[in-house]
C-alpha positions in Angstrom: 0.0 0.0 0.0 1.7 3.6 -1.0 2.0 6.5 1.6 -0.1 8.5 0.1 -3.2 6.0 0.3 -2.0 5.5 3.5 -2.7 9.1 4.1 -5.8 9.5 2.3 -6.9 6.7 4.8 -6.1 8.3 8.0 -7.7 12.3 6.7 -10.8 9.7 6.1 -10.5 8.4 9.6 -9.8 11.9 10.8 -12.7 13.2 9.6 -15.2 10.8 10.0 -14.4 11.0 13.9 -14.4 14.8 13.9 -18.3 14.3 12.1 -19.2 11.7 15.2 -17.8 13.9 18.1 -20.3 16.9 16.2 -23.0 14.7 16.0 -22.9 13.5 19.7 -21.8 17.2 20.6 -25.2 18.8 18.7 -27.6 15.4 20.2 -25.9 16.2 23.6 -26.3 20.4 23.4 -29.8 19.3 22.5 -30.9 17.0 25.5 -29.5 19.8 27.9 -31.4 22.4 25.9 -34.7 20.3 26.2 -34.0 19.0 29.6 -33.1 23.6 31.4 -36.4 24.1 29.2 -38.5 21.0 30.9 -37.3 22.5 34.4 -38.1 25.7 33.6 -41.7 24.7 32.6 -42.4 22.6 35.5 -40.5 25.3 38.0 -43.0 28.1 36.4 -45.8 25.2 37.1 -44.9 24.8 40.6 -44.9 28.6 41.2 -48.0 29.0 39.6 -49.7 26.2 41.3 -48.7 27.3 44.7 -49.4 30.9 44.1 -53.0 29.5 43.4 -53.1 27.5 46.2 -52.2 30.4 48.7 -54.9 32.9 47.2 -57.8 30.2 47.2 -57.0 29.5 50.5 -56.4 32.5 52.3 -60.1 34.5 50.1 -61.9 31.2 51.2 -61.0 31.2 55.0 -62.5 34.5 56.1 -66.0 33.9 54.8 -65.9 30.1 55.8 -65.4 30.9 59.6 -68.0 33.4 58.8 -70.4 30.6 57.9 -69.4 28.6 60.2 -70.3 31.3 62.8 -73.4 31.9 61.5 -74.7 28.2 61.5 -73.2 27.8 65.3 -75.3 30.9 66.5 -78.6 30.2 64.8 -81.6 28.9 67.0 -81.6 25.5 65.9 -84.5 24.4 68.8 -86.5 26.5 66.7 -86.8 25.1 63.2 -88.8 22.8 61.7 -87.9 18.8 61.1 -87.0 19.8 57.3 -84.8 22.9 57.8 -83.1 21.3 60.8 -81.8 18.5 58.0 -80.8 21.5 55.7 -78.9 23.5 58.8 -76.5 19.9 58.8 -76.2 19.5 55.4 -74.5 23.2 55.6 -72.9 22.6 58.3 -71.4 19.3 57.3 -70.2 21.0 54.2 -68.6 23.6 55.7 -66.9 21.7 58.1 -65.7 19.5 55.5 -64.4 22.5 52.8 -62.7 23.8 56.3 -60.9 20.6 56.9 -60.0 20.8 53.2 -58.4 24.2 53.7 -56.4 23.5 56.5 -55.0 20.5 55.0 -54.1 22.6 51.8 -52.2 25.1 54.1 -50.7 22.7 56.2 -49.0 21.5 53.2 -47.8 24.8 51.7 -46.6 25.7 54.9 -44.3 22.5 54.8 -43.6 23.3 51.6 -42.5 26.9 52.0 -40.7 26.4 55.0 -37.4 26.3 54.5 -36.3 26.6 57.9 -38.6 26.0 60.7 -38.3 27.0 63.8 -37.5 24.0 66.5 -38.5 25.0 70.0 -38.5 22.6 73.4 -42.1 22.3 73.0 -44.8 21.0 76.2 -45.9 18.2 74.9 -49.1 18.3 77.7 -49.5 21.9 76.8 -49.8 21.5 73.1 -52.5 18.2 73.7 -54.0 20.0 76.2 -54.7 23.0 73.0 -56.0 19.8 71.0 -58.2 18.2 73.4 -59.6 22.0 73.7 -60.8 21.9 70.1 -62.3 18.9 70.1 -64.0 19.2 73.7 -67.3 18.9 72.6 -66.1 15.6 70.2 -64.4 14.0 73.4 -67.7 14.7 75.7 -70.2 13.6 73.1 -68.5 10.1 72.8 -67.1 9.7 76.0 -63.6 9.4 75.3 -61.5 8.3 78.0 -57.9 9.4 78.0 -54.8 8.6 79.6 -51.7 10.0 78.7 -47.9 9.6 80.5 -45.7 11.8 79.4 -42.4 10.6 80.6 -40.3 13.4 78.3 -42.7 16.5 78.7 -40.1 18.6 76.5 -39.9 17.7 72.5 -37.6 19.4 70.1 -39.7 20.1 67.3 -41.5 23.3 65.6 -44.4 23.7 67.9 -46.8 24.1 65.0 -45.7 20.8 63.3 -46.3 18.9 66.7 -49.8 20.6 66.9 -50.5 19.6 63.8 -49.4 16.3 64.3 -51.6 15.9 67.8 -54.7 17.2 66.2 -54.4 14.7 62.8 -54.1 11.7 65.1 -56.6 12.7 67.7 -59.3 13.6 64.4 -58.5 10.3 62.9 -58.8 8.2 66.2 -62.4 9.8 66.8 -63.7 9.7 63.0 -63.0 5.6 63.5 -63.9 4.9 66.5 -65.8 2.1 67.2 -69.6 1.4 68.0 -68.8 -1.5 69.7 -67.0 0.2 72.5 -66.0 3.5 74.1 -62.9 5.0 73.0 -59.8 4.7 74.4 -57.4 6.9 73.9 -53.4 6.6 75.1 -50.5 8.8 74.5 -47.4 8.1 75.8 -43.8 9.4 75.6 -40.1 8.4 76.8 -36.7 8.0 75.4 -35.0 4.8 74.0 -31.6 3.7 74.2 -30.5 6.3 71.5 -31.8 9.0 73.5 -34.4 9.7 70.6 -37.8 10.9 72.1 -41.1 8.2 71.3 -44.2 9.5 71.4 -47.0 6.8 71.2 -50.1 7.8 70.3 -53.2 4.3 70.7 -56.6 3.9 70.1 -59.2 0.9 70.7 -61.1 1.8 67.1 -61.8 -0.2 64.1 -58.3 -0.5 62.8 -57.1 -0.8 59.1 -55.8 -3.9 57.3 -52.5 -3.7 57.7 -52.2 -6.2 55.2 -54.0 -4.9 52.6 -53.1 -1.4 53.0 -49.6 -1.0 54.5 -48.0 0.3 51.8 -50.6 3.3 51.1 -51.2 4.6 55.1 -49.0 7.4 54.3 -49.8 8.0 50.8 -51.8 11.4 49.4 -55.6 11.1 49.1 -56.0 7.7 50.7 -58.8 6.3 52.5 -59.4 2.6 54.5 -63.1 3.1 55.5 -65.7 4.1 53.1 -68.4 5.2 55.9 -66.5 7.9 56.8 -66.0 11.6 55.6 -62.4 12.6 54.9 -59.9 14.1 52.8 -57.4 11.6 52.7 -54.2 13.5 53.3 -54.5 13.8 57.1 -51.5 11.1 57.7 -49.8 12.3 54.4 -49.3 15.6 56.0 -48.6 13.9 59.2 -46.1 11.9 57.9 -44.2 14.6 55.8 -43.9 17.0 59.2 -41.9 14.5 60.7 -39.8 13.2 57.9 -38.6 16.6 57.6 -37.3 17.2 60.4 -35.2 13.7 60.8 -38.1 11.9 62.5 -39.9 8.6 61.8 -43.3 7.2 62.1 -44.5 3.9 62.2 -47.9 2.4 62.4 -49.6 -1.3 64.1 -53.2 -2.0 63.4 -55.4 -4.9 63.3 -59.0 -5.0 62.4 -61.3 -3.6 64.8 -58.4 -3.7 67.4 -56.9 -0.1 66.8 -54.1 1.6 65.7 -51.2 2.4 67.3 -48.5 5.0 65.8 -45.4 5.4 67.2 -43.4 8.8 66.6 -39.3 8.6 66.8 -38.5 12.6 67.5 -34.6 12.8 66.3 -32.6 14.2 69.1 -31.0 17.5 68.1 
């Protein structure tokens, strides 16, 4: 073979590289330019999604409580059979568009939280705020409840651990059970880490563990179809502990209760 077919050969060789590097150089300029224009759509999304969120939540709450107000002042004793049944078809709708609200901010505040505040919170003083709101719950049922709080001081963002409290304590009264009176234990100490559990048990209906372990946690999820709820109660629960280091786990049976147990990291 001559040199200069020799040389013709490697300029071919040359140049038929230099043509793949382009190639893979334009497909590879191409994917990034698709890929900062994908993130850019879904970033404006986000921002417009949570913008939305924020208004419809903050022009819907003033008028709500209004309602709300309304329907708790009005003369009930005074209506007839028919309009009585009306009154609590409003009220039950406005109750449940209020619970829907203050999931929807509980999860933009989580959201838009960067960095939280974490306080040495009373445990008995925040449950204490809880069993307030739902006194006339806890007398119309009967609830009996015990609580021991072996670590009275948690490190956590006070409004996260309200939050928490008042999830559980909704949940363990909207399944309770008929069978029964409810129970309701809450207990804290520290294990051998020195991580603070808090244990909150009921005596209710209880979920299938088997069936639905996997989704307890999950957005929009619901075990019992004879009860009202919006599903993300334990999703927000869930995702106010995770972020700050903490765990939760869960033990149900059937119509034996739940128990969820709370692992607060140490600071």
């Amino acid at each position: 073979m001559s040199n200069q077919l020799k040389d013709n050969m490697i300029k071919n060789s040359d140049v038929s590289a230099l043509a793949t590097n382009f190639r893979e150089y334009i497909t590879r300029n191409k994917l990034i330019e698709e890929r900062d224009q994908l993130i850019e759509e879904l970033t404006s999304r986000n921002q417009d999604l949570n913008q939305f969120a924020y208004i419809t939540s903050h022009n819907l709450r003033a008028p709500l409580s209004n309602l709300i107000g309304l329907i708790d002042i009005l003369n009930y004793d005074l209506l007839d059979d028919y309009n009585k049944t009306i009154v609590d078809m409003f009220r039950d709708s406005a109750f449940k568009l209020n619970e829907t609200i203050y999931d929807l901010t509980q999860m933009l505040s989580i959201k838009s939280n960067k960095k939280v505040i974490i306080d040495n919170v009373s445990v008995s003083y925040v449950f204490k705020k809880v069993c307030n709101y739902f006194n006339k719950q806890i007398h119309k049922l009967g609830i009996y409840i015990h609580t021991d709080f072996e670590c009275e001081m948690i490190p956590f963002p006070k409004s996260y651990l309200e939050s928490i409290l008042m999830n559980l304590m909704s949940n363990a009264m909207k399944y309770y059970s008929t069978n029964r009176p409810l129970r309701i234990e809450i207990l804290t100490k520290k294990n051998e880490d020195g991580n603070i559990i808090l244990t909150f048990s009921d005596n209710g209906i209880g979920i299938d563990l088997l069936k639905y372990k996997d989704k307890i946690f999950g957005l929009n999820q619901r075990f019992h179809n004879h009860v009202n709820g919006s599903g993300v109660g334990l999703f927000i629960t869930k995702t106010q502990i995770t972020s700050m280091g903490g765990e939760i786990e869960v033990e149900s049976e059937l119509d034996q209760g739940c128990t969820f147990i709370i692992t607060f990291k140490k600071p």
